[in-house]
DOVO-594866 format. One line per field, with one value per residue (C-alpha): residue number from 1; residue in one letter; x, y, z. Coordinates in steps of 0.02 Angstrom, whole numbers, plus 50000, padded with zeros to 5 digits. Layout:
BEGIN
num = [NUM ...]
residu = [A ...]
east = [X ...]
north = [Y ...]
up = [Z ...]
//
This chain:
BEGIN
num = [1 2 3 4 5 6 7 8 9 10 11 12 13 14 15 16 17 18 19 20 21 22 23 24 25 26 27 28 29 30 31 32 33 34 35 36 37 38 39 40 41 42 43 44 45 46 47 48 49 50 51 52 53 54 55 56 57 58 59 60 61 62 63 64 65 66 67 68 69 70 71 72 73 74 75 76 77 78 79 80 81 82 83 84 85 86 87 88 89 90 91 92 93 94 95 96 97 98 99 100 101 102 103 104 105 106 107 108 109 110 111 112 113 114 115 116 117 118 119 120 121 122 123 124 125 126 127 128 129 130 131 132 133 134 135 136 137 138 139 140 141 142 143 144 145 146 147 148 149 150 151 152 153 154 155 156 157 158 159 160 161 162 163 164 165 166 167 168 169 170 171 172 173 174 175 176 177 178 179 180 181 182 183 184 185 186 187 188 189 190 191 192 193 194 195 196 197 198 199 200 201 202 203 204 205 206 207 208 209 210 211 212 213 214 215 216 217 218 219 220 221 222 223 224 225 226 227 228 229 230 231 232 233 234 235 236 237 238 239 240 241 242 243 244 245 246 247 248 249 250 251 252 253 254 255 256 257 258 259 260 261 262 263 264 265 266 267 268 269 270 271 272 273 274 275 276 277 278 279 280 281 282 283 284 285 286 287 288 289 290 291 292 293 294 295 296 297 298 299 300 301 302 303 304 305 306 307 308 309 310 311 312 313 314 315 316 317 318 319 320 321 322 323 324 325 326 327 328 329 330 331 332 333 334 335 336 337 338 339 340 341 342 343 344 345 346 347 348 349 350 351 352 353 354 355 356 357 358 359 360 361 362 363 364 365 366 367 368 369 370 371 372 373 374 375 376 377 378 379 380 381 382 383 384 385 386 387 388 389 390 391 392 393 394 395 396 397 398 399 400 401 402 403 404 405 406 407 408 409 410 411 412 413 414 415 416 417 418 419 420 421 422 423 424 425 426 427 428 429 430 431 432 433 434 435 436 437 438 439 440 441 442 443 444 445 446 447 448 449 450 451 452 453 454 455 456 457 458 459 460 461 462 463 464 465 466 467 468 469 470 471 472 473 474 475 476 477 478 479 480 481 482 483 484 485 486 487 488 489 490 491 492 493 494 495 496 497 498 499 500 501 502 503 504 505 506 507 508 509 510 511 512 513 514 515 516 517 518 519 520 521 522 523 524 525 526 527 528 529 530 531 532 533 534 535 536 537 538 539 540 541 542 543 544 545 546 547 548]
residu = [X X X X X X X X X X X X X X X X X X X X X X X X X X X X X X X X X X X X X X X X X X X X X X X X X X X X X X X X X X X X X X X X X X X X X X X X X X X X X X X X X X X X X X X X X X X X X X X X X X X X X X X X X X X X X X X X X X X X X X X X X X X X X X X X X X X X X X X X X X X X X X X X X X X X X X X X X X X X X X X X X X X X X X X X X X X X X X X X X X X X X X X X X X X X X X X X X X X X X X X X X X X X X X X X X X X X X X X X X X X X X X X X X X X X X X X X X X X X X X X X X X X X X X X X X X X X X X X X X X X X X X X X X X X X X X X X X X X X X X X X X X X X X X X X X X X X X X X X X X X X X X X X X X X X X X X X X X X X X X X X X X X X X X X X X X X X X X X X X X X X X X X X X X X X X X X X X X X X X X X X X X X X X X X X X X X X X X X X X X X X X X X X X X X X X X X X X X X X X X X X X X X X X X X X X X X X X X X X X X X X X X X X X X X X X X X X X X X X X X X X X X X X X X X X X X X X X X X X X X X X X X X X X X X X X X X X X X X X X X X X X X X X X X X X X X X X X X X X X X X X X X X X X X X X X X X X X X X X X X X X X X X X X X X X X X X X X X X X X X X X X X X X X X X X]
east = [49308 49284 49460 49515 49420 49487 49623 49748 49683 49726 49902 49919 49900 49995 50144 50136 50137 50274 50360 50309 50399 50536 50544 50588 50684 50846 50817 50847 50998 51119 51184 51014 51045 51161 51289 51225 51055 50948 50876 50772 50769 50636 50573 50516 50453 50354 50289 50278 50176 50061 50011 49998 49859 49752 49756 49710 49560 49704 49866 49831 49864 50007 50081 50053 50138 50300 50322 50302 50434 50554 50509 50557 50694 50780 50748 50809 50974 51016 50959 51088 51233 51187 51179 51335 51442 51335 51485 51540 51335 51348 51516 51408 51273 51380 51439 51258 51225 51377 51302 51370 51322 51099 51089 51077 50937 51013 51172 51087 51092 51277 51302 51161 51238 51285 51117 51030 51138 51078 50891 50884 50975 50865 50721 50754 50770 50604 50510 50561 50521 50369 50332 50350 50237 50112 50108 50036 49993 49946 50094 50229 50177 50167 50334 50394 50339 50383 50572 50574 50517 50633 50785 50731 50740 50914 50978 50910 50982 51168 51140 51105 51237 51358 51283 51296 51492 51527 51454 51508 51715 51673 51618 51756 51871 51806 51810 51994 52010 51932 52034 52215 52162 52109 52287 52396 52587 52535 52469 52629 52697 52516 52626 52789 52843 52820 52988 53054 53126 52961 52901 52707 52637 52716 52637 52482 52465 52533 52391 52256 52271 52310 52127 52050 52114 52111 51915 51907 52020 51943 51763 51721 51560 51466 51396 51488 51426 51424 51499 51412 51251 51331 51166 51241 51416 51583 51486 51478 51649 51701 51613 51598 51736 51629 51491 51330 51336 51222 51105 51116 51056 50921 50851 50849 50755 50642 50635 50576 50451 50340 50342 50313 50172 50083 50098 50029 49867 49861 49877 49693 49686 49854 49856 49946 50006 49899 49988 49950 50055 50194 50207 50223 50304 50414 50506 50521 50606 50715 50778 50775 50885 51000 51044 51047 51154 51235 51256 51305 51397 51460 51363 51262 51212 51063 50981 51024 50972 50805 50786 50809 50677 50547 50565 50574 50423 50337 50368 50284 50118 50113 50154 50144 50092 49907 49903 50028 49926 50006 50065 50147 50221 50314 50376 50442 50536 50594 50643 50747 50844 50877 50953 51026 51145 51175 51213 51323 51428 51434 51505 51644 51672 51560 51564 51606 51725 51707 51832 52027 52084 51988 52089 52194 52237 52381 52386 52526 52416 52264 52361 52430 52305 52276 52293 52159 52226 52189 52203 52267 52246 52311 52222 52347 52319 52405 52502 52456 52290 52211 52127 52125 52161 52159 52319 52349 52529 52635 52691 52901 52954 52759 52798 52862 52710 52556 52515 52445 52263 52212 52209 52081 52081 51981 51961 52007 51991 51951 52072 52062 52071 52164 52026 52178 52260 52258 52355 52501 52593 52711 52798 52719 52890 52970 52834 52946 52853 52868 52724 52832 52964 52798 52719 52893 52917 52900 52796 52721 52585 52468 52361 52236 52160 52075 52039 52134 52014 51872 51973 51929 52103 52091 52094 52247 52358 52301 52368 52539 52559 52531 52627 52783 52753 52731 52907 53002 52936 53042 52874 52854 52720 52645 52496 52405 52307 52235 52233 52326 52513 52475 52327 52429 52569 52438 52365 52526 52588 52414 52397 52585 52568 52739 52694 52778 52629 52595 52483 52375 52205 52045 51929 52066 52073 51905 51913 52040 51959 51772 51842 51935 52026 52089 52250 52316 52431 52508 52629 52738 52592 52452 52311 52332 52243 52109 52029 51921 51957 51825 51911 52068 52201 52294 52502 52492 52430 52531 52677 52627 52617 52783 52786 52634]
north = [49696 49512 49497 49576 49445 49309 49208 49281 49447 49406 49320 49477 49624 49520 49523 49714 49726 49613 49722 49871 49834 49763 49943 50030 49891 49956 50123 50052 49948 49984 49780 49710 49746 49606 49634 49579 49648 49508 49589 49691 49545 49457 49635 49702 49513 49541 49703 49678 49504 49572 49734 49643 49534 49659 49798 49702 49563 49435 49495 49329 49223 49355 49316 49133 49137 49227 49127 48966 49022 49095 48943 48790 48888 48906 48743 48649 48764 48755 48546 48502 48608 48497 48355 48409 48370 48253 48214 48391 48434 48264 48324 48474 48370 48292 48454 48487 48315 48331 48291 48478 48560 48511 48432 48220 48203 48252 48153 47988 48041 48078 47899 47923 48098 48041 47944 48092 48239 48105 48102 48300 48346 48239 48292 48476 48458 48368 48483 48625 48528 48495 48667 48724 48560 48573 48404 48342 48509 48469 48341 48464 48630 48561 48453 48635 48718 48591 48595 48785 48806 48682 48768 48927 48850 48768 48967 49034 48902 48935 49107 49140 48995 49123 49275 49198 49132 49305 49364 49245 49246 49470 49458 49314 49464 49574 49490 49431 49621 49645 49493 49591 49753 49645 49574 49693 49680 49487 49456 49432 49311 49189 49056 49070 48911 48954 48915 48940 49095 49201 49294 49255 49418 49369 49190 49265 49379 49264 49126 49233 49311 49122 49040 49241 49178 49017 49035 49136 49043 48885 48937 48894 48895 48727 48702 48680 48822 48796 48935 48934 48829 48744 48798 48811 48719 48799 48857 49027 49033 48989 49153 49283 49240 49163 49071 49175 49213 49123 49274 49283 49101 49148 49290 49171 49070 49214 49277 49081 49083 49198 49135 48973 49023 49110 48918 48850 48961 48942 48750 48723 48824 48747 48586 48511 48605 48649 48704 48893 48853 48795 48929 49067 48957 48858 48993 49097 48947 48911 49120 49124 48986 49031 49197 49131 48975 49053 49226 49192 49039 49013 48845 48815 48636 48684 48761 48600 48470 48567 48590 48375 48374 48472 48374 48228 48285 48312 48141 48061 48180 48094 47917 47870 47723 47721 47631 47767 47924 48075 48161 47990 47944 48121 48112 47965 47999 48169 48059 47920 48080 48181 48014 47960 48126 48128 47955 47981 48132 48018 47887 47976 48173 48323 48365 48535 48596 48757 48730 48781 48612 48606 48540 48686 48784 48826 48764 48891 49038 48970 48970 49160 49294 49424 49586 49740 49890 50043 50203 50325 50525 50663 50800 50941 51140 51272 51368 51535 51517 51387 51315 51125 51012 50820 50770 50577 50582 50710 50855 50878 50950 50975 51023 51206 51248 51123 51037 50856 50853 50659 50543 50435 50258 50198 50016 50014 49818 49708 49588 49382 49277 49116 48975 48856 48930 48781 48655 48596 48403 48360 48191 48051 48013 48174 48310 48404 48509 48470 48570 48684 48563 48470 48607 48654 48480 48438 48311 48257 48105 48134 47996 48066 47966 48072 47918 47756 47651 47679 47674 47502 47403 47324 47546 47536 47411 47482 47643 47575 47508 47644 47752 47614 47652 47826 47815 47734 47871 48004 48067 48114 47992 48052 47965 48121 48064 48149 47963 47938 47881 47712 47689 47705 47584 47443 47442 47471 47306 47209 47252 47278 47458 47545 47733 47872 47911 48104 48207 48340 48419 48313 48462 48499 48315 48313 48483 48399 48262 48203 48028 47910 47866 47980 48023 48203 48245 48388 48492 48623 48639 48659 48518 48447 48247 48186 48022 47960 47800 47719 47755 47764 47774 47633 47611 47655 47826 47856 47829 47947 48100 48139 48139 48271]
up = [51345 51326 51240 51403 51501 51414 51487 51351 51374 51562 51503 51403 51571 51687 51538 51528 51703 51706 51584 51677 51838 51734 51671 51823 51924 51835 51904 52080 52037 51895 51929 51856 51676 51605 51472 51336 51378 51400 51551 51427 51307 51397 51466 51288 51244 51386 51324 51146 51178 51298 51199 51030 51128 51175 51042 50898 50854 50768 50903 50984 50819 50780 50953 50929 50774 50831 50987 50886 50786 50934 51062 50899 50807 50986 51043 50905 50880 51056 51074 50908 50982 51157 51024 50936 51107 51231 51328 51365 51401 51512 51607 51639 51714 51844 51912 51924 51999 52141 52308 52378 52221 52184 52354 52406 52296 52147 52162 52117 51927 51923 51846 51729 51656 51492 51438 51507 51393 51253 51303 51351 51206 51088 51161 51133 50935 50936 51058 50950 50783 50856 50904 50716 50633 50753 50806 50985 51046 51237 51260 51179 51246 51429 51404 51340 51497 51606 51534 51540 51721 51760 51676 51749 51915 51881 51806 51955 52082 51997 51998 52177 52246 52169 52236 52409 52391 52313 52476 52590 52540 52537 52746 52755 52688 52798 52950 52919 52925 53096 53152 53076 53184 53360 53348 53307 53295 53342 53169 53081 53197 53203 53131 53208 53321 53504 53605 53798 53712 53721 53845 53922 53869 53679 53710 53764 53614 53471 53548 53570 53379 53313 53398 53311 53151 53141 53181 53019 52910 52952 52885 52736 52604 52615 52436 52259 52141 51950 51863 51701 51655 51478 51387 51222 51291 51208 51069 51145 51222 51015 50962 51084 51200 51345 51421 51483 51668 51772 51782 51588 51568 51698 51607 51435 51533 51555 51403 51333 51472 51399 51231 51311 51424 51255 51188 51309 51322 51143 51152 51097 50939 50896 50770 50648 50503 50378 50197 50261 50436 50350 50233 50367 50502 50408 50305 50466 50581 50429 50417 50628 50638 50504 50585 50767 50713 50553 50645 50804 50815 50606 50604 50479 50503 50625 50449 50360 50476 50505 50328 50292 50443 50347 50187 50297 50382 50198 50165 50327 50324 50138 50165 50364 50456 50470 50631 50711 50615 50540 50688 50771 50606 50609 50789 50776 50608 50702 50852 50755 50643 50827 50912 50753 50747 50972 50951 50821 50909 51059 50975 50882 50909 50895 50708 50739 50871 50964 51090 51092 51052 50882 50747 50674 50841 50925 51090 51128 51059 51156 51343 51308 51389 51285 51411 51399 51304 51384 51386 51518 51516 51628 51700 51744 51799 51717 51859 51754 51710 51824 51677 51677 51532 51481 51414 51344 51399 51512 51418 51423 51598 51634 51820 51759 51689 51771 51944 51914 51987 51954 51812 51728 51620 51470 51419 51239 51200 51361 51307 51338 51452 51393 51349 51374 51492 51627 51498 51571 51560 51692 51718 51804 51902 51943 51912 51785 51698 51517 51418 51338 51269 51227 51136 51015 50960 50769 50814 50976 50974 51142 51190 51320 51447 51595 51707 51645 51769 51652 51488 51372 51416 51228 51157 51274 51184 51016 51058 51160 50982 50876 51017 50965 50803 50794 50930 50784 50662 50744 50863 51056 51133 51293 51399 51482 51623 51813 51864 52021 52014 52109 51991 51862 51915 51954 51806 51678 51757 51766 51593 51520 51475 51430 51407 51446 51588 51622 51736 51667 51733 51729 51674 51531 51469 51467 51362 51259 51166 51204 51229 51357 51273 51130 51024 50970 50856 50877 50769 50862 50962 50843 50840 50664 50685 50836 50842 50974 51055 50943 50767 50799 50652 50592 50599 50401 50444 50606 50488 50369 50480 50464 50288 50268]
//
């Protein structure tokens, strides 16, 4: 009884409860459950927490345990794949941070998007490193909660902006209906040019079904929803084909918030490692993260770079700073190796790739949809016997012996949808579309600029040089850029720029190459060479690409 009465015996009915109604919701609604079953991901955590914390004398250490090492082996994996690609996390952040998309408030950090990917990715890795040492129990299990509440709120927020626009453009539908039977034959001719040559009743009609649907057409939703939260950026889209759904991120918010909320009742019983911690939590982390990292996403530098940190870690509990003490000495040596790697992927490129422009693919593979494959059956009567039968195609002359009742459809393979499939390049000048011709060449040098205005002008003469030289090598330069045309003229004369200046789509740039500028180099349309705008090749090796 006084387990019961304790405030984890308290934490621990209020889970099963949780769980409980969890339980039966999908009973009522078949749309709860998410694809990937994270619905009952954070329903059996739930569950399994909350009974291992009353039935036995030691469940609350057990529990403690296990959500140390769920809570830092998550944290850290998804913090370094943040880390891996700060830009792409920090374009993610200013779709957040768009005045119709958070709200006014919100908009002030659209500037500061980029130092803010740094500082939340950063922060992740050392939460969750911190999480598995021990260190500064209060500070990182509140900072923990703090950050998961807030992420759950974020989920939530991007969940249920895309309920309401589903539901919104669905009575928008609807009531364009209702507008299409109040007019009439007068629908079709809403747009027509009204002349002497129609009669008042046609006037009359054609008006009054033009004001019915303009008042329709004209409404439209007032906020900017984001489709997908970026919580583990293209890394998912690289191995399972696409990004969780809002609701998905929500419930993995979930799911984290009751590991989190265990920490956080636990906080006081929780200190540095001893040797016996780091035997059982250590170990664990190092297997957890090798199978969610490893597994899921074919990275395996997650299980390296937490591995360095415990040796690292080793080290500093050994020799630290006396003035700091052993758990200060450790964060900071865990802070300095976090920014050291984000700083680094800022700086140059995420060391590895997971989106469709990753060195090796084929941009022309990448922009093809792969269709569903399905599978269609037949049921038909016999005429004779009455008996109905399944058939996968229609038997020869089936009509002489069968009457077709109704058919049915199976999805075989889903298919793909094309991760590339908005890449296009079309001249500056003319708008000729030119990606194909683009994407058959030999050799086709692409230096990609999403928004010239913010592009270093000194990057921009390197490139117009090695774009000379790589033009006298026998290769196709193109500038990609969603820059404005008039942009682009004023500052290719204020700055003498001579490129051959092409539009493309600013989300796709940005997709591209995590840097503005960049250079691609691409081989009948598969990525071979990418630099970023801060190392980029020198005429030696643009000459030498031919000759590879």
């Amino acid at each position: 009884m006084k387990r019961v009465l304790s405030l984890q015996g308290v934490l621990a009915i209020l889970f099963v409860i949780a769980a409980g109604i969890f339980l039966y919701l999908p009973s009522q609604s078949e749309t709860v459950v998410d694809e990937f079953n994270i619905y009952y991901m954070f329903t059996y955590s739930a569950l399994g927490l909350g009974f291992l914390m009353l039935v036995h004398e030691a469940g609350f250490t057990i529990a403690t345990f296990i959500a140390r090492i769920f809570t830092g082996s998550l944290f850290i994996v998804s913090g370094l794949i943040k880390a891996n690609d700060p830009r792409g996390f920090g374009y993610k952040l200013e779709e957040y941070f768009r005045e119709d998309s958070l709200g006014g408030f919100w908009s002030n950090f659209h500037d500061w998007a980029l130092p803010l990917a740094i500082l939340i990715a950063s922060s992740e890795v050392v939460l969750g490193l911190a999480v598995l040492f021990g260190g500064k129990s209060r500070l990182t299990n509140w900072t923990l909660f703090a950050m998961a509440l807030f992420f759950a709120w974020l989920t939530w927020f991007t969940a249920s902006c895309n309920d309401s626009r589903d539901q919104f453009q669905a009575d928008r539908a609807l009531k364009m209906e209702q507008v299409e039977k109040e007019c009439g034959e007068w629908f079709q001719y809403k747009d027509d040019v009204i002349d002497e040559s129609y009669l008042p009743e046609e006037v009359a009609g054609i008006t009054s079904c033009r004001e019915k649907f303009q008042a329709v057409d004209t409404l439209h939703f007032d906020r900017e929803c984001v489709n997908d939260c970026g919580c583990f950026g293209d890394a998912l889209k690289g191995s399972i084909g696409r990004s969780l759904t809002p609701w998905e991120s929500f419930y993995k918010d979930i799911t984290l918030m009751f590991f989190v909320l265990v920490l956080l009742v636990a906080q006081k019983k929780i200190a540095f490692n001893t040797l016996r911690d780091d035997v059982v939590i250590l170990p664990a982390s190092l297997l957890a993260i090798a199978l969610f990292a490893g597994g899921l996403f074919s990275w395996w530098f997650p299980f390296w770079f937490t591995l360095i940190c415990i040796a690292l870690y080793y080290l500093l509990k050994k020799w630290f700073i006396p003035a700091l003490g052993k758990e200060w000495t450790v964060a900071i040596g865990m802070i300095i190796a976090s920014l050291v790697f984000t700083l680094y992927c800022t700086y140059y490129l995420p060391i590895k790739d997971f989106r469709p422009y990753a060195i090796g693919h084929d941009i022309n593979v990448e922009r093809t949809d792969i269709p569903p494959v399905l599978k269609f059956q037949y049921l038909l009567k016999e005429k004779a016997s009455g008996k109905e039968i399944w058939f996968d195609q229609f038997p020869e002359n089936y009509e002489e012996k069968y009457e077709y009742v109704t058919n049915k459809s199976e999805i075989i393979d889903p298919g793909k949808d094309a991760p590339a499939r908005d890449f296009s390049i079309s001249r500056m000048e003319d708008g000729t579309d030119i990606t194909d011709s683009v994407l058959h060449m030999d050799h086709a040098l692409l230096v990609v600029a999403y928004d010239l205005t913010h592009s270093p002008v000194g990057r921009l003469q390197t490139l117009q040089q090695l774009s000379k030289t790589a033009s006298e090598s026998g290769m196709h330069t193109y500038l990609l850029t969603s820059t404005l045309p008039d942009q682009i003229r004023e500052i290719a004369s204020k700055y003498q720029l001579e490129f051959n200046f092409c539009l493309s789509d600013e989300k796709v740039l940005k997709t591209m190459i995590r840097s503005n500028p960049g250079l691609m180099y691409l081989r009948k349309g598969v990525v071979t060479e990418m630099w970023p705008g801060t190392r980029l090749p020198n005429v030696e090796e643009i000459q030498s690409l031919t000759t590879k």
